[in-house]
KOLBA-629726 format. One record per residue (C-alpha): residue number from 1; residue in three letters; y, x, z. Coordinates in steps of 0.2 Angstrom, whole numbers, plus 5000, padded with zeros to 4 digits. Example, Ala and Ser with C-alpha at 12.3 -4.5 7.8 and 13.67 -1.06 7.14 Angstrom:
BEGIN
num: 1 residuo: ALA py: 4978 px: 5062 pz: 5039
num: 2 residuo: SER py: 4995 px: 5068 pz: 5036
END
This chain:
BEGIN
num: 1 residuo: UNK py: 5003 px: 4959 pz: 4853
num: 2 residuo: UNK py: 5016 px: 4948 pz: 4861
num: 3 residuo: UNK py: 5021 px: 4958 pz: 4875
num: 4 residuo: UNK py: 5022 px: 4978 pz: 4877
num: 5 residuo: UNK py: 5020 px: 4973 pz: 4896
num: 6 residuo: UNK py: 5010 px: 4962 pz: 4909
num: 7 residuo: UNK py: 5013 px: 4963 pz: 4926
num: 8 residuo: UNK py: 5001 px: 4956 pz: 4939
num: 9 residuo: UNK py: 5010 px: 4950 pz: 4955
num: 10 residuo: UNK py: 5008 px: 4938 pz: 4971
num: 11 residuo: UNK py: 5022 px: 4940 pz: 4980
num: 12 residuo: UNK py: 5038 px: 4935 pz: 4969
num: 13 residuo: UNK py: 5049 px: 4941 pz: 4981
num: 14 residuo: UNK py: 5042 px: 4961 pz: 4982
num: 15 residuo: UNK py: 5047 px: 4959 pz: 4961
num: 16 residuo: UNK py: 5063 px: 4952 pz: 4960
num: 17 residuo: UNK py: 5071 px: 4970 pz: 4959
num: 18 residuo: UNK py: 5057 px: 4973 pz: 4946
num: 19 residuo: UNK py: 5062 px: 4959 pz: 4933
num: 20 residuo: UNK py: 5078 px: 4963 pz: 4936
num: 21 residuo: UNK py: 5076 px: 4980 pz: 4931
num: 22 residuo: UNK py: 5066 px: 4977 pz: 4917
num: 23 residuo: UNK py: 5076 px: 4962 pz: 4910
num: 24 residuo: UNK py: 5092 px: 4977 pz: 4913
num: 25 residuo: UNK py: 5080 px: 4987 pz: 4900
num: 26 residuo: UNK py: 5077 px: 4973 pz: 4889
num: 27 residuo: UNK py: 5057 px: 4977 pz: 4890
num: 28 residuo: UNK py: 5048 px: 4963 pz: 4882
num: 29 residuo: UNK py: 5034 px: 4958 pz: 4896
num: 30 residuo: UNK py: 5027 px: 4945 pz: 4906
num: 31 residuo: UNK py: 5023 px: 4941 pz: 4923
num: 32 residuo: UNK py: 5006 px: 4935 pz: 4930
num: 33 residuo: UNK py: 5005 px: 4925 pz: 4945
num: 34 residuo: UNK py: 4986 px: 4929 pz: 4953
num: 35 residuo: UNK py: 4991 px: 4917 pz: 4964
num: 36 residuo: UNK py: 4983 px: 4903 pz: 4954
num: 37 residuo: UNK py: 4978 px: 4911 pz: 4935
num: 38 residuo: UNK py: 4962 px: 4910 pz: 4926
num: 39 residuo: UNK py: 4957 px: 4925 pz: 4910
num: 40 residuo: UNK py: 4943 px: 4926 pz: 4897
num: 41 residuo: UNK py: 4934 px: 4942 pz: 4898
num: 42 residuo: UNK py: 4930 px: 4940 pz: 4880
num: 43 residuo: UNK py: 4949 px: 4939 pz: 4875
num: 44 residuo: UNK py: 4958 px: 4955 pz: 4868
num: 45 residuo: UNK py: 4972 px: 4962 pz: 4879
num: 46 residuo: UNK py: 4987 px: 4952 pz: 4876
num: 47 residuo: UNK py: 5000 px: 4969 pz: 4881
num: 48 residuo: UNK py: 5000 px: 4988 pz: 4877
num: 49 residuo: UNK py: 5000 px: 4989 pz: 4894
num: 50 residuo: UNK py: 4997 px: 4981 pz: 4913
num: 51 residuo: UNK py: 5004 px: 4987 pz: 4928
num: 52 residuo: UNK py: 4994 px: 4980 pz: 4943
num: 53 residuo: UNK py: 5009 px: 4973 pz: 4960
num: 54 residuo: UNK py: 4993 px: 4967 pz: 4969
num: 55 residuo: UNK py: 4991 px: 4969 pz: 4988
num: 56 residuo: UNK py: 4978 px: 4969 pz: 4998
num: 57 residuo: UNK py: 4988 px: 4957 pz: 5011
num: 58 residuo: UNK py: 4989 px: 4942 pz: 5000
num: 59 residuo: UNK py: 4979 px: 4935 pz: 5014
num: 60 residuo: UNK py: 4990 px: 4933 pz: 5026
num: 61 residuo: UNK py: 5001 px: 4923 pz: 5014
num: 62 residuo: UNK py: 4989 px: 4911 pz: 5011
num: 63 residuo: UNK py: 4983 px: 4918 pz: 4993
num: 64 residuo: UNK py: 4965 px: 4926 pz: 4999
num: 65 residuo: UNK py: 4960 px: 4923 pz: 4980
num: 66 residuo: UNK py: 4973 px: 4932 pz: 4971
num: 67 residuo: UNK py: 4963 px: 4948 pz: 4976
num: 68 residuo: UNK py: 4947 px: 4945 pz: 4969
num: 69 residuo: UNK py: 4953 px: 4938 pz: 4954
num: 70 residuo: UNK py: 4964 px: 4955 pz: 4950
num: 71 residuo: UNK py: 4951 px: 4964 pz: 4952
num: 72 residuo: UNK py: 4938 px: 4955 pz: 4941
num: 73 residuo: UNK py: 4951 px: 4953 pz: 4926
num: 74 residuo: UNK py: 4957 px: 4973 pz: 4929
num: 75 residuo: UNK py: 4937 px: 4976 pz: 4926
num: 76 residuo: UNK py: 4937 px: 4965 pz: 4911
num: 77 residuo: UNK py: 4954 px: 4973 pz: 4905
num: 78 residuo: UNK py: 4949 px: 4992 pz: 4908
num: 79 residuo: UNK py: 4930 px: 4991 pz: 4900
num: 80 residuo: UNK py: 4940 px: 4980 pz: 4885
num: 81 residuo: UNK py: 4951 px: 4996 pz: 4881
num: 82 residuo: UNK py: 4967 px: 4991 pz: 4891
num: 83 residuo: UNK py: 4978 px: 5003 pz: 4901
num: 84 residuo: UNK py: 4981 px: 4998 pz: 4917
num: 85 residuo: UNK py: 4993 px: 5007 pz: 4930
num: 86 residuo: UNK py: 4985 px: 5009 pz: 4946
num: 87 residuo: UNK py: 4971 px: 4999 pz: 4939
num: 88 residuo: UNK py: 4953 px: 4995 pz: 4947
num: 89 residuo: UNK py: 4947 px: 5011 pz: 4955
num: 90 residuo: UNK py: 4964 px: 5013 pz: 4964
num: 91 residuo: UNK py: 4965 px: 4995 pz: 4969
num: 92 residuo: UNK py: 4948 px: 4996 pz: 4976
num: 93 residuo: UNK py: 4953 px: 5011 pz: 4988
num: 94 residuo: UNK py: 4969 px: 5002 pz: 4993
num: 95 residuo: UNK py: 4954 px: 4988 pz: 4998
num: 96 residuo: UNK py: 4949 px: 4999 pz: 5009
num: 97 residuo: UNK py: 4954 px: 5011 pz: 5024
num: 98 residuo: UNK py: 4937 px: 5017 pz: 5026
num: 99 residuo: UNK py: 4937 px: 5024 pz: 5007
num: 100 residuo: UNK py: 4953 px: 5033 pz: 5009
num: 101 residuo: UNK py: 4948 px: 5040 pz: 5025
num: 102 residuo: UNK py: 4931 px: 5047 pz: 5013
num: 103 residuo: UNK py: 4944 px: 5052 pz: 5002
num: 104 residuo: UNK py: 4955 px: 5060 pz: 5014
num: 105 residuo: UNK py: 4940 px: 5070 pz: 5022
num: 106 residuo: UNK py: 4934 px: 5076 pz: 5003
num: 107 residuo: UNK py: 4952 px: 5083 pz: 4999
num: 108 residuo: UNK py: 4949 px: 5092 pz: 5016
num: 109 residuo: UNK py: 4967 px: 5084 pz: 5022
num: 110 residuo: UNK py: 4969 px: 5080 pz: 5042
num: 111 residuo: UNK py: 4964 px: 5062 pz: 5045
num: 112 residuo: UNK py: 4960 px: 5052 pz: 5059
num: 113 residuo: UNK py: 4941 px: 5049 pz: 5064
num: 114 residuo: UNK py: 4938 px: 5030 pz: 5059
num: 115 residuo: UNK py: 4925 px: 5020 pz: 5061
num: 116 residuo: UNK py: 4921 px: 5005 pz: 5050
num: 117 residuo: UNK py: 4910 px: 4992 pz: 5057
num: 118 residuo: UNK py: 4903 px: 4973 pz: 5056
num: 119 residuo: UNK py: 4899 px: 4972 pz: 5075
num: 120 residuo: UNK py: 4907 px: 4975 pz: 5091
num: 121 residuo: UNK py: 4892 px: 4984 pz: 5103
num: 122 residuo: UNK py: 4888 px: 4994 pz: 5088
num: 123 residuo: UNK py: 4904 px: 4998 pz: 5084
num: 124 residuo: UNK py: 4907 px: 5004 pz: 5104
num: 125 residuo: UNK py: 4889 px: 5013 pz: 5105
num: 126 residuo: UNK py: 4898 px: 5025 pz: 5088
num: 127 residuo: UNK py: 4914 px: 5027 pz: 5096
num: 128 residuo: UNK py: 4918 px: 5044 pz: 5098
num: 129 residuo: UNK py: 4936 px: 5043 pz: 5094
num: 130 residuo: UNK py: 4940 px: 5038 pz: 5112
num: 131 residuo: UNK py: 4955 px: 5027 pz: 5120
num: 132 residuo: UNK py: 4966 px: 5022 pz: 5118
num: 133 residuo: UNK py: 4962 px: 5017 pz: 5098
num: 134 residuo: UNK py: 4969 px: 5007 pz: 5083
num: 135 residuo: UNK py: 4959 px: 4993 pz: 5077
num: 136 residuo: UNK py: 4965 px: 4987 pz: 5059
num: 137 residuo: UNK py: 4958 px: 4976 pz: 5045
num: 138 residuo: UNK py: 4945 px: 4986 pz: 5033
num: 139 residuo: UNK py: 4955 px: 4978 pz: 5020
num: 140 residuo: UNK py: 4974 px: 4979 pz: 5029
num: 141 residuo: UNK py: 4991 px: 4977 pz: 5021
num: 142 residuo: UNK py: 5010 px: 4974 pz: 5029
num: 143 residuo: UNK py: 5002 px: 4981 pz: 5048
num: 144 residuo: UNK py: 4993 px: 4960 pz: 5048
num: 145 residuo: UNK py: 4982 px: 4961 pz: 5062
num: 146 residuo: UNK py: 4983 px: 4979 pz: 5070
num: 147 residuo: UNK py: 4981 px: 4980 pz: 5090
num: 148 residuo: UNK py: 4982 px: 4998 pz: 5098
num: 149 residuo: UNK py: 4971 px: 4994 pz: 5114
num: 150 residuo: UNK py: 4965 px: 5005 pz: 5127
num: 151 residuo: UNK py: 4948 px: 5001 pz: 5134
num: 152 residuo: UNK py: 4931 px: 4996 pz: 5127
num: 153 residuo: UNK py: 4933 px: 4981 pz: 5137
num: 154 residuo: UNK py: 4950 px: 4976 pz: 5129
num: 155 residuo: UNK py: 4940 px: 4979 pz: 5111
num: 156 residuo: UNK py: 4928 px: 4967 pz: 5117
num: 157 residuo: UNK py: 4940 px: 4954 pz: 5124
num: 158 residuo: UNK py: 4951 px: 4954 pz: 5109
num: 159 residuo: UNK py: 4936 px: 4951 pz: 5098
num: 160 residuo: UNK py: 4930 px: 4938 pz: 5109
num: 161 residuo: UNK py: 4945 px: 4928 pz: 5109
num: 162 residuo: UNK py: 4952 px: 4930 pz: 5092
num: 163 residuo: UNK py: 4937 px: 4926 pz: 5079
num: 164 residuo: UNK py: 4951 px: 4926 pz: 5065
num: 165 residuo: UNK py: 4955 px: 4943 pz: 5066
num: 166 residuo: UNK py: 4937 px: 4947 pz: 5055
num: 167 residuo: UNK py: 4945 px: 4938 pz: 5039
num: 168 residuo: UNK py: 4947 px: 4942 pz: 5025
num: 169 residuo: UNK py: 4930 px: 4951 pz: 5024
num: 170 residuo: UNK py: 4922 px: 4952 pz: 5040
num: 171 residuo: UNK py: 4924 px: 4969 pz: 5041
num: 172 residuo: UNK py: 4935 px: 4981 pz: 5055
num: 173 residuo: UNK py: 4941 px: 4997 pz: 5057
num: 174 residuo: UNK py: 4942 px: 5007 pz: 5073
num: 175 residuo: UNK py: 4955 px: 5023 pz: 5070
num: 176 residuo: UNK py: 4960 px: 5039 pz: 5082
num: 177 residuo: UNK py: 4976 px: 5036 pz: 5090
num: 178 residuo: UNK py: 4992 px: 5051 pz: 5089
num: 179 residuo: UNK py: 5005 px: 5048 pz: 5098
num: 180 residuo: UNK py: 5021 px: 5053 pz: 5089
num: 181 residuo: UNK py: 5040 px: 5054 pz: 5094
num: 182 residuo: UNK py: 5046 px: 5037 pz: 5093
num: 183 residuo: UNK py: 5063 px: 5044 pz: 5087
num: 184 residuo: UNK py: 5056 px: 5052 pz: 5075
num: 185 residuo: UNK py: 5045 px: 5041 pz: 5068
num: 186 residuo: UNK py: 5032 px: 5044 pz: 5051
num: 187 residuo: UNK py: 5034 px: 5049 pz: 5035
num: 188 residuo: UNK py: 5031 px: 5039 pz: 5018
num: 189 residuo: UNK py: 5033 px: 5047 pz: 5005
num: 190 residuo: UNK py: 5032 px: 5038 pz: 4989
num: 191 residuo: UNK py: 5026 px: 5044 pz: 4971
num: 192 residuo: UNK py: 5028 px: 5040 pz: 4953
num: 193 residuo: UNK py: 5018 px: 5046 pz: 4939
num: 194 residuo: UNK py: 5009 px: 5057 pz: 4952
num: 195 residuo: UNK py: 5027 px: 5066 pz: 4956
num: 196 residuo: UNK py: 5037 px: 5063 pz: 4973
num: 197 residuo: UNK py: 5048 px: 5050 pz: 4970
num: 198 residuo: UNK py: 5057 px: 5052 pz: 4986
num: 199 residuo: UNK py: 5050 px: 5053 pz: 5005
num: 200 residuo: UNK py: 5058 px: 5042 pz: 5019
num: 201 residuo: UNK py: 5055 px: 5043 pz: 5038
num: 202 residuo: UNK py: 5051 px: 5028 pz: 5044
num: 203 residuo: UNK py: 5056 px: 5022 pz: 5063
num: 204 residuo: UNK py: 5044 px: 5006 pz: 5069
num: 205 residuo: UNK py: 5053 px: 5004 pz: 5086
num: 206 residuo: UNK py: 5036 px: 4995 pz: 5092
num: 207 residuo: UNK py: 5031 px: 4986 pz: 5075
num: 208 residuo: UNK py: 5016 px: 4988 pz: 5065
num: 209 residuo: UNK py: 5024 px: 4981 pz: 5050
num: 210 residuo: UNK py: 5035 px: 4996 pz: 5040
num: 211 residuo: UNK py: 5032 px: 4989 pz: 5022
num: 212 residuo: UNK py: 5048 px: 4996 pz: 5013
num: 213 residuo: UNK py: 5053 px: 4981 pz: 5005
num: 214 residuo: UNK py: 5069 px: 4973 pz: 5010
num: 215 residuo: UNK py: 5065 px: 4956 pz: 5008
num: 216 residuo: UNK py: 5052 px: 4962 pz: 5024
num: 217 residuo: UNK py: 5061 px: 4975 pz: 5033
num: 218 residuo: UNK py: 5079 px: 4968 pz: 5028
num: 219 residuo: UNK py: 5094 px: 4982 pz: 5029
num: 220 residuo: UNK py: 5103 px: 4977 pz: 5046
num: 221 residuo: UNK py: 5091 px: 4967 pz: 5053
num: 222 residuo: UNK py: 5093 px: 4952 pz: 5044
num: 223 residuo: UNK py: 5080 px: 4936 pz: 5041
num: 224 residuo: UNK py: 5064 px: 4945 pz: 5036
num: 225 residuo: UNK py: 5053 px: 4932 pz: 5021
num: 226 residuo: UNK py: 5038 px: 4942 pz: 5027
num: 227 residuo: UNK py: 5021 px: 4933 pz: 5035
num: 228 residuo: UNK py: 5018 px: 4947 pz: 5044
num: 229 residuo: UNK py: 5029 px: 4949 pz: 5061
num: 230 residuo: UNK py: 5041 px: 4964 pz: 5056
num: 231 residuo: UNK py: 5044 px: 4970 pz: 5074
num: 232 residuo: UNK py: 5043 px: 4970 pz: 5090
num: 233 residuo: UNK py: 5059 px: 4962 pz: 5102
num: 234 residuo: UNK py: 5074 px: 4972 pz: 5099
num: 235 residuo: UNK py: 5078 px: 4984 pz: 5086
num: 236 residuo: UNK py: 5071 px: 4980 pz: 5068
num: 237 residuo: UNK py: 5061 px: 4994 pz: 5058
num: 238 residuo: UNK py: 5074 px: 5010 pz: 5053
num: 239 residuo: UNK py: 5071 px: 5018 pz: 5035
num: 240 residuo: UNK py: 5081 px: 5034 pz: 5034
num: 241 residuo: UNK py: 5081 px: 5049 pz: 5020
num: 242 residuo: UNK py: 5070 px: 5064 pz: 5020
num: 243 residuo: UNK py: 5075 px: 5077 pz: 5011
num: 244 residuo: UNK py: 5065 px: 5091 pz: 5023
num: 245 residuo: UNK py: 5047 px: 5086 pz: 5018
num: 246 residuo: UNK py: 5036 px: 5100 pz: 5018
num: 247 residuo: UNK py: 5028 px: 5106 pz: 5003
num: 248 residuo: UNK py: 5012 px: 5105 pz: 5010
num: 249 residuo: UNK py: 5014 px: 5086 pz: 5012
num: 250 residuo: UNK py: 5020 px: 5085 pz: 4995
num: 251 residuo: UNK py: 5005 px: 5095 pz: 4988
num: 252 residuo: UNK py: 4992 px: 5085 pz: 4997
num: 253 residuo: UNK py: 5001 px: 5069 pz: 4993
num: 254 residuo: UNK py: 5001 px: 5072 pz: 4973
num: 255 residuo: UNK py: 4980 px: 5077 pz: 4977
num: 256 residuo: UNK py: 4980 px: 5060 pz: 4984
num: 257 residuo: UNK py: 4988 px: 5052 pz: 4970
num: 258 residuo: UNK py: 4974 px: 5062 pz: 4958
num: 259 residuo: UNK py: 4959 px: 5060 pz: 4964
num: 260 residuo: UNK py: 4964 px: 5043 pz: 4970
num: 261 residuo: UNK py: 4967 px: 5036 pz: 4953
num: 262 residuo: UNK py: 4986 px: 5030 pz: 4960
num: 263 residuo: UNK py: 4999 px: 5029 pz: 4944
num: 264 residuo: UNK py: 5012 px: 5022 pz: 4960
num: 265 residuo: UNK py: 5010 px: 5023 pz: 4977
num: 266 residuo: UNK py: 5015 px: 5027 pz: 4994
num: 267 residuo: UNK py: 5006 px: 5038 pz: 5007
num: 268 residuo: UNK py: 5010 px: 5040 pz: 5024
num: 269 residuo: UNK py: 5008 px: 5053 pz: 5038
num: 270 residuo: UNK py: 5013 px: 5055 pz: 5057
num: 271 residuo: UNK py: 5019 px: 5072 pz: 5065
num: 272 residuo: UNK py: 5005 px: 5076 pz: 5078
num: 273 residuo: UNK py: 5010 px: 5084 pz: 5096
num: 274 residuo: UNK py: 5003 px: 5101 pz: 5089
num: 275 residuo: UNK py: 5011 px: 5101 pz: 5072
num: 276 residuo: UNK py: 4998 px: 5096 pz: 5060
num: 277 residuo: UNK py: 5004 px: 5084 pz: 5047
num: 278 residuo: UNK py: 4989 px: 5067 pz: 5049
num: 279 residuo: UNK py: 4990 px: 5057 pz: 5035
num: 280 residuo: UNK py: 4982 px: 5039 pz: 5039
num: 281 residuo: UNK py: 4987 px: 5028 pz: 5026
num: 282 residuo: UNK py: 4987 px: 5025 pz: 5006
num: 283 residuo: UNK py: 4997 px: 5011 pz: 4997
num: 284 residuo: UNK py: 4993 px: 5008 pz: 4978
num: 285 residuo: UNK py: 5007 px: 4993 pz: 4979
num: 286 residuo: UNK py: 5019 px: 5003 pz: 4982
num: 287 residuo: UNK py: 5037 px: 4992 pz: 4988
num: 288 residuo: UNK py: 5051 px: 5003 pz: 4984
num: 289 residuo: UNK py: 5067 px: 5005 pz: 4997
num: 290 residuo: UNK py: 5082 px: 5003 pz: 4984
num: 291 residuo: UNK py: 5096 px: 5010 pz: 5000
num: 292 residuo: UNK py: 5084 px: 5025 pz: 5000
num: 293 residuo: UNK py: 5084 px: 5028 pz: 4982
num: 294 residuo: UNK py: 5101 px: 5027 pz: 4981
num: 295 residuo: UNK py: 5104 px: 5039 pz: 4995
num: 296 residuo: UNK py: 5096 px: 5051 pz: 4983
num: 297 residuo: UNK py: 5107 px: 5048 pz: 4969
num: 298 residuo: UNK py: 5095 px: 5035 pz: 4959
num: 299 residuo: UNK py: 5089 px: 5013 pz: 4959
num: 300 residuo: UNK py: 5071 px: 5017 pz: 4960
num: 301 residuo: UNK py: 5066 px: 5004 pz: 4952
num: 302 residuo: UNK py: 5076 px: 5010 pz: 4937
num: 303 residuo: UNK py: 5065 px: 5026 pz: 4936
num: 304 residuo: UNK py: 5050 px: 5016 pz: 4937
num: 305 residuo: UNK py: 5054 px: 5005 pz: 4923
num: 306 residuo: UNK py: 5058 px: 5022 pz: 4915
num: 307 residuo: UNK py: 5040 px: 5026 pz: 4916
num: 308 residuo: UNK py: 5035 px: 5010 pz: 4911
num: 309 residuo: UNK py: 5042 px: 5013 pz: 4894
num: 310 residuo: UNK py: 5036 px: 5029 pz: 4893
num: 311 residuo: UNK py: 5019 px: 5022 pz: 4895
num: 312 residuo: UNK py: 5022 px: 5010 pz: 4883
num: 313 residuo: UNK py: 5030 px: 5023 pz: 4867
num: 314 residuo: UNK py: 5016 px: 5034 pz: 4872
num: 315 residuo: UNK py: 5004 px: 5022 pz: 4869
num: 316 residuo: UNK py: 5011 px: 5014 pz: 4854
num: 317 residuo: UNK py: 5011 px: 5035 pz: 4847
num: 318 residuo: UNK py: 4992 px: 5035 pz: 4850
num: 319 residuo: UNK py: 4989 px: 5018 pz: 4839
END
């Protein structure tokens, strides 16, 4: 094979610490731009191994059919004998926040209620979840297009007057609202090979947008490259160290990873008023904070490059 490694991206800027690290390692691999690519599902896997970067919010940068397309050729890959890291069945529930909620509900793990609908009186005649209530994209990504409204007749008017907000797939998510301490934030923690990497909190100050990577949520407030609004007028988004996660968080997120098919990935929960710990969100592309690595003594994206390789000899060991 030509190259030990493929990696399928659409955003080049989430990947520049990536190449960098793999290029530091000398990996021989290539890199796949979904944003305009085309594959023969009868062709044999050109790599030992794929690793997808896809995410869900390519839409809002303009590249809705990067998604589709990764998909169909992680299909095509997997059923040709491929190995693909965080491959089909994890990229379909990063596709979609009603299956993690299913997912969440199976590992018996505190979620919010959500509801997922195509309609907006139906939607409000299912309600049960009251208001005030998060309304997000079934297929999100980077906090696009997320309102925390506090009526049934805000829901309507917001619907009414924003037609957009049904792309990419004309399908909404209605999600229990927790009220948490601003200061405190939420917790992301963030896994590699199904093992805590490191866990962060995570202080919006007002924005919806806490994607870890620094070309989004720069260090010091800096010019964001992001599509997505990164925060509300003053203070930037805060990423500080966690080092107290509980082991309950860490035990439920490494269920997560398992049964979620998810060989990378951050998952996210919020401190409720009475203590429980509510996980709400599952991230298969997982953008890694380099600051917070290194406050732990270690470049994150060496240690996945790390795995990589080991992917890659274990694979070659097995022929």
């Amino acid at each position: 094979m030509r190259y030990d490694l493929i990696v399928l991206f659409e955003h080049p800027e989430w990947q520049k610490p990536l190449w960098a690290a793999l290029d530091h390692c000398g990996v021989r691999y290539a890199a796949l731009d979904l944003k305009r690519a085309a594959f023969d599902p009868d062709a044999v896997p050109a790599a030992t191994l794929y690793f997808n970067q896809a995410s869900p919010s390519a839409y809002i940068r303009g590249n809705t059919r990067a998604v589709p397309l990764a998909l169909s050729l992680m299909r095509s890959l997997e059923l040709g004998g491929a190995r693909v890291l965080n491959g089909s069945r994890a990229f379909l529930l990063e596709l979609s926040k009603s299956a993690q909620a299913a997912l969440l509900r199976s590992l018996e793990i505190p979620h919010p209620r959500a509801l997922a609908f195509n309609d907006p009186d139906t939607a409000l005649a299912h309600w049960t979840g009251g208001w005030p209530a998060l309304l997000k994209p079934e297929q999100g990504g980077s906090g696009a297009r997320m309102f925390l409204l506090h009526s049934a007749d805000e829901f309507r008017k917001l619907l009414r007057d924003q037609p957009s907000l049904w792309l990419p797939d004309n399908l909404l998510l209605l999600q229990e609202y927790f009220p948490t301490d601003a200061a405190q934030g939420i917790v992301r923690m963030e896994f590699l090979g199904g093992k805590l990497l490191y866990a962060m909190r995570v202080v919006s100050n007002g924005a919806f947008n806490l994607c870890p990577s620094e070309a989004c949520n720069p260090e010091g407030g800096e010019q964001s490259q992001c599509a997505v609004p990164t925060q509300a007028p003053g203070k930037p988004v805060e990423f500080f160290p966690y080092r107290e996660v509980p082991g309950a968080a860490v035990e439920w997120g490494e269920k997560i990873m398992a049964s979620g098919g998810l060989d990378v990935g951050g998952i996210e929960y919020l401190e409720a008023a009475d203590g429980r710990l509510i996980f709400y969100d599952i991230n298969a592309n997982s953008n890694l904070r380099a600051p917070i690595g290194r406050a732990f003594g270690f470049d994150p994206f060496e240690r996945v490059v790390d795995y990589l390789t080991r992917q890659i000899e274990l694979l070659g060991a097995l022929g």
